[in-house]
C-alpha atoms as one frame of an Amber mdcrd trajectory, in Angstrom:
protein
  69.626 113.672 201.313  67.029 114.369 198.239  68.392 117.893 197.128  66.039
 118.077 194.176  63.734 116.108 192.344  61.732 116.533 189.094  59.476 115.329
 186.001  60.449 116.921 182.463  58.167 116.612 179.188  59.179 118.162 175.968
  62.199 119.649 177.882  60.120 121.758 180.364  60.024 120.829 184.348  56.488
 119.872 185.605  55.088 119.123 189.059  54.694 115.214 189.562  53.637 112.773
 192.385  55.996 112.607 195.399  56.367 108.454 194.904  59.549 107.765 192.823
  57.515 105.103 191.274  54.301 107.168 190.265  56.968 109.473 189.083  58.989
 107.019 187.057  55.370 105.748 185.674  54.253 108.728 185.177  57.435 109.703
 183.064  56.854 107.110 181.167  53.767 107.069 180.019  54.195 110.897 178.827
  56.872 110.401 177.272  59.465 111.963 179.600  62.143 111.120 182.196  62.546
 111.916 186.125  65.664 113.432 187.133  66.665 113.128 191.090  69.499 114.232
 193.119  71.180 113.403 196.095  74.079 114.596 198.139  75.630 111.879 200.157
  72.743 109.829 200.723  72.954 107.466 203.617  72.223 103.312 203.142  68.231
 104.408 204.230  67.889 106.672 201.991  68.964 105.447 199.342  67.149 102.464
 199.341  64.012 103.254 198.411  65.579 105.316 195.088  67.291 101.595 194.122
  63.626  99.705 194.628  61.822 101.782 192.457  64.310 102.137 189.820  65.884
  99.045 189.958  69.309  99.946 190.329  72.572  96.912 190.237  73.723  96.169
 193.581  77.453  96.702 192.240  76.634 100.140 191.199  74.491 101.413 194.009
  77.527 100.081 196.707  80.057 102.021 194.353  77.736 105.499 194.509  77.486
 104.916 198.370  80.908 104.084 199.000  82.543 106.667 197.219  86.088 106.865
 196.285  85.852 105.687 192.515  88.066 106.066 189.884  85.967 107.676 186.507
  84.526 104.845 184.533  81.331 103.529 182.665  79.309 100.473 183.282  76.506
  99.239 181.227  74.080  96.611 183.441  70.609  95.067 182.287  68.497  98.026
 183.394  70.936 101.183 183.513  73.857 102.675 182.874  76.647 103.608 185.473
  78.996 106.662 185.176  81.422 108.043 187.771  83.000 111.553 187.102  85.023
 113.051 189.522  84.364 117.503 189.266  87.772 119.297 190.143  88.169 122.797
 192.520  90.758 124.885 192.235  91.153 126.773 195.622  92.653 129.900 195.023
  93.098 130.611 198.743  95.467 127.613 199.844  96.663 126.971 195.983  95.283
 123.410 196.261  93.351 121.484 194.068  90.256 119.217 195.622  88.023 116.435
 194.008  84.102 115.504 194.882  82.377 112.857 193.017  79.350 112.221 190.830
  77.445 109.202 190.112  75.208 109.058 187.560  72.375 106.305 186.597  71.053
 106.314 183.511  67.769 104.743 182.763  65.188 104.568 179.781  63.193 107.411
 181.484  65.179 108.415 184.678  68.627 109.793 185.741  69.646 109.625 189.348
  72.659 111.675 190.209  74.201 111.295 193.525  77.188 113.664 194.635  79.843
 113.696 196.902  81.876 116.230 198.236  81.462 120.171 197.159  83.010 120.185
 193.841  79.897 119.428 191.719  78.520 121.456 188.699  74.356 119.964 189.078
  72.948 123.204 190.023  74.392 125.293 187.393  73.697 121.951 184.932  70.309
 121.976 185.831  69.952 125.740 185.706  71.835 125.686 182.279  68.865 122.704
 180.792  66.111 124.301 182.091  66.620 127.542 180.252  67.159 125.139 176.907
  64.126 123.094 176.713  65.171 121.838 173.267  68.436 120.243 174.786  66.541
 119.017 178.126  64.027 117.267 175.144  66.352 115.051 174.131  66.208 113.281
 177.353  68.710 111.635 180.381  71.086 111.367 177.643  71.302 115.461 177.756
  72.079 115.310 181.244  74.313 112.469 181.040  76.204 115.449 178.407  75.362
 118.443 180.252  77.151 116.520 183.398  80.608 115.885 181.620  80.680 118.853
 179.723  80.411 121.127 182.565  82.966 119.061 184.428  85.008 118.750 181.563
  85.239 122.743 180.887  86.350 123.467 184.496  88.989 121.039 184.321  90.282
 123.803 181.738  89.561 126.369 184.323  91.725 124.480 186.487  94.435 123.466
 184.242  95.060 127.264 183.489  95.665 127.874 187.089  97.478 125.625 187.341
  99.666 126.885 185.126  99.633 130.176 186.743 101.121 128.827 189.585 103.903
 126.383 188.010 104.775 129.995 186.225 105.321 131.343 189.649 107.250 128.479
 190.904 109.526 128.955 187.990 109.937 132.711 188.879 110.850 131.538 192.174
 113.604 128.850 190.985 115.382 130.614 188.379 115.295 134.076 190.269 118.809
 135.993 191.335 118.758 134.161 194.590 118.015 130.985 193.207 115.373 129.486
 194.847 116.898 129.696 198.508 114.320 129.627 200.345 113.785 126.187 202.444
 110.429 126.046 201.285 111.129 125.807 198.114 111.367 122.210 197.658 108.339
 121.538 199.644 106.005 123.860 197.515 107.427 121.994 194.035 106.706 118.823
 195.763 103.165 119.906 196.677 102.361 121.943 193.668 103.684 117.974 192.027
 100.726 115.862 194.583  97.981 119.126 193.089  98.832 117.444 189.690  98.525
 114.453 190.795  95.402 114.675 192.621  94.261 116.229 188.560  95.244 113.533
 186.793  93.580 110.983 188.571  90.389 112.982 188.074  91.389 113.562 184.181
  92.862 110.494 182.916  90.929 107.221 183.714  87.604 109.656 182.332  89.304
 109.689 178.317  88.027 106.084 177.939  84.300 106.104 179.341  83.888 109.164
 177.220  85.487 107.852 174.021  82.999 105.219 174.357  79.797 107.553 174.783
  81.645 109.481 171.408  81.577 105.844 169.781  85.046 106.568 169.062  88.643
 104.272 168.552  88.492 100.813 169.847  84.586 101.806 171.604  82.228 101.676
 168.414  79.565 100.156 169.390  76.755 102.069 170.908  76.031 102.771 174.578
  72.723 101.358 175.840  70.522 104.103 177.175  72.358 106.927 175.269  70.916
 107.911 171.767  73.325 107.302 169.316  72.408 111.298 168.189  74.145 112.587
 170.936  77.888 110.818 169.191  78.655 114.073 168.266  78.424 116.124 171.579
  80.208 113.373 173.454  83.079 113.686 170.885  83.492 116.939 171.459  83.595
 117.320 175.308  86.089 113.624 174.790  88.332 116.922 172.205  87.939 119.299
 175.629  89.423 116.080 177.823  92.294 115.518 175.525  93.406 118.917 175.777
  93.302 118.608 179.367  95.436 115.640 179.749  97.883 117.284 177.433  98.235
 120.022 179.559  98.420 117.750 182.650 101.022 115.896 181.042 102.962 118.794
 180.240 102.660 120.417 183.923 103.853 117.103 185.181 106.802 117.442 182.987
 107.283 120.730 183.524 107.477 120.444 187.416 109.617 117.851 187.283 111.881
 119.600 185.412 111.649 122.665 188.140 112.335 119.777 190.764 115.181 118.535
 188.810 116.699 122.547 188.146 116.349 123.479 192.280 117.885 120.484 193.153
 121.091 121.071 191.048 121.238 124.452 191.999 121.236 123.615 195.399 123.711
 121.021 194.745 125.867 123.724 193.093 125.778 126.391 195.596 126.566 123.406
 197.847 129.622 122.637 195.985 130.412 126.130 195.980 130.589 126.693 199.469
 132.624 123.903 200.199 135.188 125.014 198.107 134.839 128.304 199.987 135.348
 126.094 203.087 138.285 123.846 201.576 139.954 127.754 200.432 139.803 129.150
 203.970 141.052 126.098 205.543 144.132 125.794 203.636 144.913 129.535 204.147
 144.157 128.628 207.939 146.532 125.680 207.518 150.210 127.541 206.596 150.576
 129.967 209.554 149.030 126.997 211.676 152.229 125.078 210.234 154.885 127.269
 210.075 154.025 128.309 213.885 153.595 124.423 215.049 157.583 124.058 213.545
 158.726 126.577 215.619 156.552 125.874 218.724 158.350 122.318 219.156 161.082
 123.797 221.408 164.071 122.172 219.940 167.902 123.658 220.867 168.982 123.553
 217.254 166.501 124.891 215.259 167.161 127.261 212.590 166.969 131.031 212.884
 165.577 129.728 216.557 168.139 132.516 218.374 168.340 134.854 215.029 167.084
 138.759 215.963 165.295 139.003 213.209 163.785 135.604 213.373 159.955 136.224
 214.667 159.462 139.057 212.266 160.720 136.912 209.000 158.426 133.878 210.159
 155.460 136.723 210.389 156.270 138.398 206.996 156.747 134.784 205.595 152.912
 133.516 206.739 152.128 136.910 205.502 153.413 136.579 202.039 151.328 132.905
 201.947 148.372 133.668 202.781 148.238 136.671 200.102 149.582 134.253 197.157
 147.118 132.300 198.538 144.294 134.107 198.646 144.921 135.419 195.006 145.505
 131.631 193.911 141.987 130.531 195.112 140.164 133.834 194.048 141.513 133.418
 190.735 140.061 130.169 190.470 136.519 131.584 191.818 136.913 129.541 195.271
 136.713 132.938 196.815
């Protein structure tokens, strides 16, 4: 569906024709650019957006489709760019991912969104009230775009953090992470990062291209070469971001790694406990197997004072014993 569509001149919105291509020509010929946007448009409607503005056939199956890693594509007529916007959900602790597609054109930017997680209202909001900015053309959007979905991936990343502090609380508390759910929350809190870093990572190329940056010099069609500068700087905000994804995939590892040895210790020590006990079990269950054989000659067999030496004996054991294996911490 067509959740908003508009004409801007000199940076200010203005009511145009309801035809995308009166729109588009219009746009021109003043100088300006037509923004649109759509929220998981169906195969019909989306048609008539890729007639008039003569959208690639490669790119237009990609926005419909869905399910695209983050990456830039220049064709003849427009420019491609997938981001993918990150929510944190503080209810559940998890961590979802929508997607944007964005063509760029010479006077038009189409944006089409899946899923919830999408900045474009407050982005369009946020250009509206800065005509100078929203002057400068789709290439504003194109940075408006990233650089909102670029500053809640540090929203994100810091709580994140929050709760990979928590799991660490949890861990290396008195009881040592004995809970049975332990495990599974590191291992899910692990799949959150994941699900971030395939949002993050694949994005630090398309935008060190738009920055003109590294190995990516050359300009970008369709983006003013003006705009290096602001690109650079939201490509700074991504690199922190993967840093810090990095260093929470590290980091939970390194929980996994600590509850797992733990568990392996406490393991250890209770078998110990186990092997302790058993041996002290073992003696009397000796001593009183020798004597419970029923032989004629045994020693001490017929002695008075027999049964309550044999007792005192198991007895005097099981204390050295117990003392042997709490000495040794087995107890």
């Amino acid at each position: 569906m067509i959740v908003d569509c508009a004409i801007y001149r000199d940076g200010r919105r203005t009511d145009g024709p309801d035809d995308f291509s009166d729109a588009l020509g219009e746009a021109r010929t003043a100088g300006g650019f037509v923004w649109i946007g759509l929220h998981e448009p169906t195969e019909e409607e989306f048609e008539l957006v890729t007639q008039e503005f003569g959208l690639h056939p490669l790119a237009v199956e990609d926005a419909l489709k869905a399910h695209q890693r983050p990456k830039l594509e220049v064709y003849e007529d427009s420019l491609f760019a997938v981001l993918k916007p990150v929510v944190y959900e503080p209810e559940s602790d998890a961590v979802s991912t929508g997607e944007l597609m964005i063509f760029l054109g010479d006077a038009f930017v189409v944006v089409v969104r899946h899923g919830e997680g999408s900045p474009l209202k407050a982005v369009r909001q946020r250009l509206e009230h800065e005509p100078e900015l929203l002057g400068k053309g789709p290439t504003a959007v194109l940075y408006a775009i990233a650089d909102a979905a670029v500053d809640h991936y540090l929203d994100v990343a810091v709580e994140l953090q929050n709760d990979l502090e928590e799991l660490e609380a949890e861990v290396f508390s008195p009881d040592g992470g004995r809970s049975r759910h332990t495990a599974s929350r590191i291992y899910t809190f692990k799949r959150q990062v994941l699900e971030f870093r395939r949002a993050t990572g694949p994005l630090a190329p398309p935008l060190a291209r738009l920055a003109g940056t590294g190995a990516f010099g050359a300009g970008v069609p369709f983006v003013n070469d003006r705009a290096r500068p602001f690109f650079r700087d939201v490509s700074d905000h991504l690199t922190r971001v993967n840093e810090s994804v990095e260093g929470l995939d590290r980091l939970v590892s390194d929980i996994l790694s600590a509850h797992l040895a733990q568990t392996s210790v406490r393991q250890n020590d209770d078998m110990r406990k186990i092997s302790a006990w058993a041996a002290m079990a073992a003696v009397p269950t000796m001593v009183a197997g020798v004597y419970g054989m029923n032989f004629d000659h045994m020693p001490e067999l017929h002695w008075e004072w027999g049964y309550p030496a044999v007792i005192a004996l198991m007895a005097a054991l099981e204390v050295l014993l117990f003392r042997l294996f709490k000495r040794r911490g087995w107890l």
